[in-house]
N, C-alpha and C positions, 0 to 999 in steps of 0.2 A: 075408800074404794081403791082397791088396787092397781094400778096401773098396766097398761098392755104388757109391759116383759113379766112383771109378777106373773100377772095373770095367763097370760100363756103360757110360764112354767111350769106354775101350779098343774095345770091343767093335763101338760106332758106326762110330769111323771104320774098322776091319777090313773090317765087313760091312753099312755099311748108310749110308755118308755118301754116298759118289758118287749112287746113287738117290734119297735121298732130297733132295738139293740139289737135283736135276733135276725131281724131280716134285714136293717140299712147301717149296721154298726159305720162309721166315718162320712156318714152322710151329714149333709145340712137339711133338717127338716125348717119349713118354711111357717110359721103361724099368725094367726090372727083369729082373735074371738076365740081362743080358747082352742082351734081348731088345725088340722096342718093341712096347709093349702099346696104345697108342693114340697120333691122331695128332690134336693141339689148336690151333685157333686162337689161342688166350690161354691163358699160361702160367699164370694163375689158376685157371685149369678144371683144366689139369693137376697143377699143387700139387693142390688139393681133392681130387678123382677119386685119383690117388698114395696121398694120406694115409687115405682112404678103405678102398683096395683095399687097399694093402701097408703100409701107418702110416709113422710119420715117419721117417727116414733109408734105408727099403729101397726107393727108386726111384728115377730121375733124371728132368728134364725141362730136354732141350734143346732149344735152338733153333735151328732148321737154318738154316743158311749163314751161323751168327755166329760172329765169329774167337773163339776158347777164353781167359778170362780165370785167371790165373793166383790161385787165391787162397792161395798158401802155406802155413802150417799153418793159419788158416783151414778149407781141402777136408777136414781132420780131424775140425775140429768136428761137423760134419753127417752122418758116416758112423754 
């Protein structure tokens, strides 16, 4: 089973990258369960606000219309 940032990724581009590139291009979208819970200017608010709501490794926070960096087993640490 895939872990919260997988699975939030996955999920982004499925259902939710084309719109959101279009309308929040340099935004930080906010996710959890697959879902995006808020939408940030600075990925610092959104770290905070994440670790806040759902604690440390159960959200992700991306940033729209940036190309996807690979972090290899790294992306494991953090789940």
């Amino acid at each position: 089973m895939p872990g919260q940032a997988q699975a939030n990724y996955e999920a982004y581009v499925a259902k939710h990258q084309a719109d959101m590139e279009r309308d929040h291009r340099g935004k930080i979208a906010l996710m959890h369960d697959g879902e995006i819970v808020g939408i940030y200017n600075d990925d610092g608010d959104a770290y905070e606000i994440g670790c806040d709501k759902f604690g440390l490794g159960n959200f992700s926070a991306i940033e729209v219309g940036a190309e996807p960096i690979d972090l290899g087993i790294l992306a494991f640490a953090f789940d």
